[in-house]
C-alpha positions in Angstrom: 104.8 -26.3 12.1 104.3 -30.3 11.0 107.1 -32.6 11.8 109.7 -33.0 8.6 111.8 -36.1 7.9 114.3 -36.0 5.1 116.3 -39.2 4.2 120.0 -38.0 2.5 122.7 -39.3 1.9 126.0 -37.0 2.2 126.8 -36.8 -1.2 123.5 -36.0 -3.3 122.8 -32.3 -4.3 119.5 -32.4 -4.4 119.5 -33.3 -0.4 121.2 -30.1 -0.1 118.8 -28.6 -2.3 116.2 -29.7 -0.7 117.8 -28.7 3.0 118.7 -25.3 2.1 114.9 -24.6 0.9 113.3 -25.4 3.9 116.0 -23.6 5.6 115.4 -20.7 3.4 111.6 -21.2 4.5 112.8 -21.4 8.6 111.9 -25.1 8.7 113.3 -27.1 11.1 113.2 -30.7 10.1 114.9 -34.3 11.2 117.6 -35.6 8.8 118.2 -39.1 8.8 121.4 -40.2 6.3 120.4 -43.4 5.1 124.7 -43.7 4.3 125.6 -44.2 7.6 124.0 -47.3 9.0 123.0 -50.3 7.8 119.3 -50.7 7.2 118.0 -47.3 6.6 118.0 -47.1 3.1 115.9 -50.1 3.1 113.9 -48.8 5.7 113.1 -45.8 4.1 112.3 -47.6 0.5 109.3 -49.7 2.6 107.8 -47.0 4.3 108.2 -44.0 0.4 108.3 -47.2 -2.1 110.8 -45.7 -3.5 115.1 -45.9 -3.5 116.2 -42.4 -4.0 116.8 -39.4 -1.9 115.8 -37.0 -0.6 112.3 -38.5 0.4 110.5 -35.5 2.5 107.6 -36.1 4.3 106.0 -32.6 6.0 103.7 -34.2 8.8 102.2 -37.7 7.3 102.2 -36.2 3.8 104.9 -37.7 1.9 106.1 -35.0 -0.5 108.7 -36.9 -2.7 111.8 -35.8 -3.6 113.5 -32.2 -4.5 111.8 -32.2 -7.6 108.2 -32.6 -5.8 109.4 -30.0 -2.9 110.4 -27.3 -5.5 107.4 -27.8 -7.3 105.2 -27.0 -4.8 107.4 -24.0 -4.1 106.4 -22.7 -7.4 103.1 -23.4 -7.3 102.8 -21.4 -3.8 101.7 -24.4 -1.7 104.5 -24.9 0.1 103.9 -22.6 2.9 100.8 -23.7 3.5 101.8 -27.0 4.2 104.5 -26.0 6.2 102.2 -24.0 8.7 102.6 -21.3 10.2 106.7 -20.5 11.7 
């Protein structure tokens, strides 16, 4: 299985969204809360170009947010990208 990173912060829902489907999909992944330290937002917004979270990258494929997680859920590609557990 790739390496995941997901960027949270504690009080977005679609962070625990996003956690409890790869849980449900027996991902193990590295969260890092951009909330408590100083300089990982901005960290995270130069290396996704964007400012919200969750940003989820699955290996050195950056999926997005939820939203983009989900839909590839639906569309059955999810798994694949995940690899074999």
């Amino acid at each position: 299985m790739p390496e995941i990173l997901i960027y949270t912060t504690t009080i977005c829902p679609y962070c625990v969204m996003a956690k409890r489907l790869l849980d449900k999909k027996g991902a193990s992944y590295t969260e890092i809360n951009v909330g408590v330290q100083t300089g990982l937002r901005e960290e995270m917004m130069r290396k996704t170009k964007r400012r919200t979270v969750p940003q989820i990258y699955i290996g050195d494929f950056h999926v997005g947010g939820f939203d983009d997680l989900y839909a590839l859920e639906q569309q059955k590609k999810l798994d694949a990208l995940l690899g074999p557990s």
